[in-house]
FIBASE-433209 format. One record per atom (N, C-alpha, C): residue number from 1; atom name; x, y, z. Coordinates in steps of 0.001 Angstrom, whole numbers, plus 500000, padded with zeros to 6 digits. Atoms other than C-alpha are relative to their C-alpha. Example, Ala and Ser with C-alpha at 12.3 -4.5 7.8 and 13.67 -1.06 7.14 Angstrom:
! FIBASE-433209
{1 'N' {500890 498810 500000}}
{1 'CA' {512300 495500 507800}}
{1 'C' {500900 501200 500000}}
{2 'N' {499180 498810 499940}}
{2 'CA' {513670 498940 507140}}
{2 'C' {499230 501090 500730}}
This chain:
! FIBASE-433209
{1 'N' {500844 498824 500000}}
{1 'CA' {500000 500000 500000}}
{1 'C' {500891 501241 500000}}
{2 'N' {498966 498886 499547}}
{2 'CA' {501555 503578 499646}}
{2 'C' {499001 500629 500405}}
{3 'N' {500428 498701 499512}}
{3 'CA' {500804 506567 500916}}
{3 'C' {500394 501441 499721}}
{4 'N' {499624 498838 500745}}
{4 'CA' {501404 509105 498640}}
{4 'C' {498314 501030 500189}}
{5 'N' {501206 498806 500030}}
{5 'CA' {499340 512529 499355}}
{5 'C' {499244 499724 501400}}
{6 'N' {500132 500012 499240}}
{6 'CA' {499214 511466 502832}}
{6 'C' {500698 500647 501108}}
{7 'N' {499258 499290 499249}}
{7 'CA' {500098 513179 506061}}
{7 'C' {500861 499137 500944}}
{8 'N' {499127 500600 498764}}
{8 'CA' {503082 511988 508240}}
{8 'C' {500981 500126 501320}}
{9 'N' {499035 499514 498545}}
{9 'CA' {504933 512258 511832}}
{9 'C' {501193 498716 499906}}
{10 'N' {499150 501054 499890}}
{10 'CA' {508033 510558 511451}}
{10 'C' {501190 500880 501468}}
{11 'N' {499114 499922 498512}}
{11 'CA' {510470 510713 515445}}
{11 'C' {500763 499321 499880}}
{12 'N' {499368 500926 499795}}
{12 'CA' {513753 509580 515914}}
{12 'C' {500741 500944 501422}}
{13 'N' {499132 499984 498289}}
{13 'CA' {514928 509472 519780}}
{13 'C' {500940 499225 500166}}
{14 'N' {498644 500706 499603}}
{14 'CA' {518321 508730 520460}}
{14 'C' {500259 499675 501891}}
{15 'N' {500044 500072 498636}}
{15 'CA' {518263 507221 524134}}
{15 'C' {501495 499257 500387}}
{16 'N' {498966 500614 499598}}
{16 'CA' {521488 506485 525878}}
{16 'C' {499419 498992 500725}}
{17 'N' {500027 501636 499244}}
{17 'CA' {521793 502930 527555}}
{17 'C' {499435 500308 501162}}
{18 'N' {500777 500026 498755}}
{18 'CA' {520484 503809 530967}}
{18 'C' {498525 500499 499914}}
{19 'N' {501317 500118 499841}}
{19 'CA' {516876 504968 529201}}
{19 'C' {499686 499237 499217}}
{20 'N' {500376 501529 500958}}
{20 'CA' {516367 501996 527085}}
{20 'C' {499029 499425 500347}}
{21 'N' {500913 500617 499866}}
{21 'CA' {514074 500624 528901}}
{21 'C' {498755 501137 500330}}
{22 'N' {501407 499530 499478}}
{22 'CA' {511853 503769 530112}}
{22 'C' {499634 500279 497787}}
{23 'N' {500328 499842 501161}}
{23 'CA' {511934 504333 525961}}
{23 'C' {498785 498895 499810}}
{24 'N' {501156 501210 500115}}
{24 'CA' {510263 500873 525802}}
{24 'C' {498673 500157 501042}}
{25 'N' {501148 499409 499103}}
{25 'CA' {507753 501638 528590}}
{25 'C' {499410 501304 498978}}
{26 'N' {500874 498360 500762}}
{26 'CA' {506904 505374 526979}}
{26 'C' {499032 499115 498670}}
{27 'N' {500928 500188 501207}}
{27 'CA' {506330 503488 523482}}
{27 'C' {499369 498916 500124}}
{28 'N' {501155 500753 499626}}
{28 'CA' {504249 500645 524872}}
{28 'C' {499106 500818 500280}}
{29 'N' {500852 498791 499968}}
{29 'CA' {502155 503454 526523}}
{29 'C' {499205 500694 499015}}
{30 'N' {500582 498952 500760}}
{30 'CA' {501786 505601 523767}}
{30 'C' {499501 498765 498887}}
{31 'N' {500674 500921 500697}}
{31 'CA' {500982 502601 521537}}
{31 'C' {498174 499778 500430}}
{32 'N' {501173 500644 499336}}
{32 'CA' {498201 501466 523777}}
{32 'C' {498937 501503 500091}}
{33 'N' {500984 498452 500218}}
{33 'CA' {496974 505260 523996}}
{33 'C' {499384 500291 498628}}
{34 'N' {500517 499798 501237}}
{34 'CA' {496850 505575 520319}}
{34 'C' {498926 498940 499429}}
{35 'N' {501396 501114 500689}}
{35 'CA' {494737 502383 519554}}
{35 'C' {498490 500175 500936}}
{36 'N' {501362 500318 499353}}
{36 'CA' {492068 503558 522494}}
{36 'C' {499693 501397 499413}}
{37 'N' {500413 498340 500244}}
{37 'CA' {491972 507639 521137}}
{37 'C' {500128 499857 498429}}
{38 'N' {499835 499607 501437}}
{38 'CA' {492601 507346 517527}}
{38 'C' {498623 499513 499069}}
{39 'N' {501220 500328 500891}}
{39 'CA' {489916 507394 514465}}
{39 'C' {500732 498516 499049}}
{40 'N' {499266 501388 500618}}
{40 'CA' {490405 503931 512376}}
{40 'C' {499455 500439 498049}}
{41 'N' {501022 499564 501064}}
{41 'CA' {488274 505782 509607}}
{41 'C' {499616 501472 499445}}
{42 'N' {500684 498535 499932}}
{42 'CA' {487470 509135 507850}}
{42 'C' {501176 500618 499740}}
{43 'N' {499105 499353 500213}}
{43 'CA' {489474 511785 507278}}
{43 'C' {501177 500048 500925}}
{44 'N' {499450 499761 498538}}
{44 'CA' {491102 511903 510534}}
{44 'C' {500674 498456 500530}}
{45 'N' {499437 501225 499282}}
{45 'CA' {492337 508470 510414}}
{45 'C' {500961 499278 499787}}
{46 'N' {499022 499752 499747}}
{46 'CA' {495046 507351 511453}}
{46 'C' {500625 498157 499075}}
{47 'N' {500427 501117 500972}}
{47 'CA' {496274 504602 508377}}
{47 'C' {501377 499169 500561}}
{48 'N' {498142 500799 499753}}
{48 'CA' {500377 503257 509889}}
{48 'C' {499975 500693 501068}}
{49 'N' {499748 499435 498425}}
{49 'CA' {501171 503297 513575}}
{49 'C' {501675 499077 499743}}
{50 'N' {499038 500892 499956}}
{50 'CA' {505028 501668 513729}}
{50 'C' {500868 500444 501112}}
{51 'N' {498939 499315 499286}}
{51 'CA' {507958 502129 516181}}
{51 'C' {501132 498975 499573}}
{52 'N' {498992 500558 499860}}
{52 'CA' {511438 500746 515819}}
{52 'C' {501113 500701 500704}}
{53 'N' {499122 499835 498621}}
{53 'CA' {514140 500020 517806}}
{53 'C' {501539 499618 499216}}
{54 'N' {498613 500567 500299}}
{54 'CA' {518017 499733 516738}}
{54 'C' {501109 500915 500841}}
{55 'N' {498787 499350 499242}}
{55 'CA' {521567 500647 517675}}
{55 'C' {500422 501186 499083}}
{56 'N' {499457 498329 500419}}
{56 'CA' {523057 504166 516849}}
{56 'C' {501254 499428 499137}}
{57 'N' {498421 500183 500694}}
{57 'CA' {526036 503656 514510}}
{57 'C' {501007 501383 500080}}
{58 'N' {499056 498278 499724}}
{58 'CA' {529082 506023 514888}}
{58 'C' {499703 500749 498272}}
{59 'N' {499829 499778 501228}}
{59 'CA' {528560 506370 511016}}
{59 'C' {498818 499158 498880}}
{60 'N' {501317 500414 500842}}
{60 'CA' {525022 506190 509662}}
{60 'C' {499976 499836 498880}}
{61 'N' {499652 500410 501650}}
{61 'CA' {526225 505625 506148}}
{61 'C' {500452 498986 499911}}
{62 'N' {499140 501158 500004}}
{62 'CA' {528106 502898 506856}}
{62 'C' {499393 498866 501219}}
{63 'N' {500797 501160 499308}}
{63 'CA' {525900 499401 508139}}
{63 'C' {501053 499750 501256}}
{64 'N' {499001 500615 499515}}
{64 'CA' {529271 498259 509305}}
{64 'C' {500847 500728 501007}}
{65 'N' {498965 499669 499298}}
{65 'CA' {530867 500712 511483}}
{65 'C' {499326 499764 501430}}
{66 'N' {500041 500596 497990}}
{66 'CA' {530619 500388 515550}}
{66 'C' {498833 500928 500534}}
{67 'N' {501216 499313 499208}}
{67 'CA' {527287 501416 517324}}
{67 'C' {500941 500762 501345}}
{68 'N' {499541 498638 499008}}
{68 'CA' {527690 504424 519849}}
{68 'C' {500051 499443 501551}}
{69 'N' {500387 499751 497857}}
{69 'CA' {526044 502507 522954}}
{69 'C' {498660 500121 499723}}
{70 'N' {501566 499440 499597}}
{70 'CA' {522962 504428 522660}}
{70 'C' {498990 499308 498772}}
{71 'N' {500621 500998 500963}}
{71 'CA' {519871 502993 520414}}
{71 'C' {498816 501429 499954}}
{72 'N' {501147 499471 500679}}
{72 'CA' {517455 504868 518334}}
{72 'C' {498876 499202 500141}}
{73 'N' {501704 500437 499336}}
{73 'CA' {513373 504652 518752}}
{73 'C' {499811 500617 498303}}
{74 'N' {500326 499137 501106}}
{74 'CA' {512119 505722 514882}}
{74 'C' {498111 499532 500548}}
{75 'N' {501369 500164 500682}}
{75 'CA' {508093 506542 515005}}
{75 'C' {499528 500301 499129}}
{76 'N' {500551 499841 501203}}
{76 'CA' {506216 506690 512007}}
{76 'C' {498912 500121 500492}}
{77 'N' {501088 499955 500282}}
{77 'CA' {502538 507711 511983}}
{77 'C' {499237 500616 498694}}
{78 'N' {500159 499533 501791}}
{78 'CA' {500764 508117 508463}}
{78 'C' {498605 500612 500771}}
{79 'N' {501110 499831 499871}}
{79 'CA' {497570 509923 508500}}
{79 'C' {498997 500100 498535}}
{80 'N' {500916 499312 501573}}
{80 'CA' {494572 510321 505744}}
{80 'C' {500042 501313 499777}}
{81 'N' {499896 498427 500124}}
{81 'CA' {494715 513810 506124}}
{81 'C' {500722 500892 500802}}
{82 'N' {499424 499365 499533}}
{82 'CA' {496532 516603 507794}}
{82 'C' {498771 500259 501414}}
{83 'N' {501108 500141 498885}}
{83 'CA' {492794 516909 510152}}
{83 'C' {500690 498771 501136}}
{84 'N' {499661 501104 498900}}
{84 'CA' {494178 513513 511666}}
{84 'C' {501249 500634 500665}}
{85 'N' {499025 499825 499376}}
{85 'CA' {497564 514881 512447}}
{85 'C' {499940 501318 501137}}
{86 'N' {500208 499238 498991}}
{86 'CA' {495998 517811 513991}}
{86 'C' {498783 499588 501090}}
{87 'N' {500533 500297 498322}}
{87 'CA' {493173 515796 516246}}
{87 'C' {501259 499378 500623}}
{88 'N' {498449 500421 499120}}
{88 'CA' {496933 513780 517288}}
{88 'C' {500262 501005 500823}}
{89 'N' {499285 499355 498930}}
{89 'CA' {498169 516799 518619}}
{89 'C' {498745 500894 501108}}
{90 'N' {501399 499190 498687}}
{90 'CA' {494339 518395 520570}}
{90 'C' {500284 498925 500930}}
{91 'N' {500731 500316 499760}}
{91 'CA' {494210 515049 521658}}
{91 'C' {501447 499487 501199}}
{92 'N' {498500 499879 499206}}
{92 'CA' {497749 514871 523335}}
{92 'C' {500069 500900 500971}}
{93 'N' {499218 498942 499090}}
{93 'CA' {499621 516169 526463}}
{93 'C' {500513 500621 499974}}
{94 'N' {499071 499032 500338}}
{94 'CA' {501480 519217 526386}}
{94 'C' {501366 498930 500793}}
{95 'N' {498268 500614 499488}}
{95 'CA' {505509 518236 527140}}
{95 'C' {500070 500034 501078}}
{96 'N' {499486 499958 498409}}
{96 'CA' {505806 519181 530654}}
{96 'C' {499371 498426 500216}}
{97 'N' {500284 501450 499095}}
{97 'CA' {503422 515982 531525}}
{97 'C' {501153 498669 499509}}
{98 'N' {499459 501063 500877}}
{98 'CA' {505777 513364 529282}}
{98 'C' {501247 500166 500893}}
{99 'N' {498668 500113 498948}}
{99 'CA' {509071 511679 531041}}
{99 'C' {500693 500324 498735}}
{100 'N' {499494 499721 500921}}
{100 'CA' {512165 512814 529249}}
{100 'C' {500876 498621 499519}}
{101 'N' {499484 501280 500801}}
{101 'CA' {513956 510154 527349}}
{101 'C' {501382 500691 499028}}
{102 'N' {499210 499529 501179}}
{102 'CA' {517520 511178 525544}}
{102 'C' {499990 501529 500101}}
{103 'N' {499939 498624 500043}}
{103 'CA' {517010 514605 526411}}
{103 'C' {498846 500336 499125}}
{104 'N' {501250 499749 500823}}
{104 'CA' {513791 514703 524167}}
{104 'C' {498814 499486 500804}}
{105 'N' {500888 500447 499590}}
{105 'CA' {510456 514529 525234}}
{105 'C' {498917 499313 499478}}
{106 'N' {500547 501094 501071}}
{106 'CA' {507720 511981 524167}}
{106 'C' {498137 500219 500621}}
């Protein structure tokens, strides 16, 4: 399926080794939030939910050179329309409530 002429939020959080696991906690959370608040239908709806998880490379061009330590989080969310990406953000917490992760907040 593509998604050409669709709207998208793509995140990448770089978490050093000691938040690795609240990363995994946050995006279980926010997973489980998005499948009970989100439209499945309509303009506003929300069509690719994904997260991934890998290691940081010293040299993102190169598969082969030596991870940093720390591990990237990439989210992707596609929407049908730009309406969906803006009920996402009404329907969201402002930053202060969110734990920080990597120095970024989620």
């Amino acid at each position: 399926m593509t998604y050409h002429d669709k709207f998208q939020i793509t995140l990448i959080i770089i978490a050093p080794p000691d938040q690795v696991a609240e990363g995994d906690r946050i995006f279980k959370s926010h997973r489980s939030w998005m499948e009970a608040t989100h439209y499945r239908n309509g303009e506003k709806a929300l069509l690719s939910y994904n997260v991934s998880k890998g290691p940081e490379l010293s040299n993102q061009t190169d598969p082969n050179s030596a991870p940093t330590g720390n591990t990237c989080f990439v989210l992707s969310e596609i929407y049908e329309t730009r309406a969906g990406v803006l009920d996402h953000f009404n329907r969201s917490s402002t930053p202060q409530k969110y734990k920080c992760l990597g120095n970024r907040y989620l």
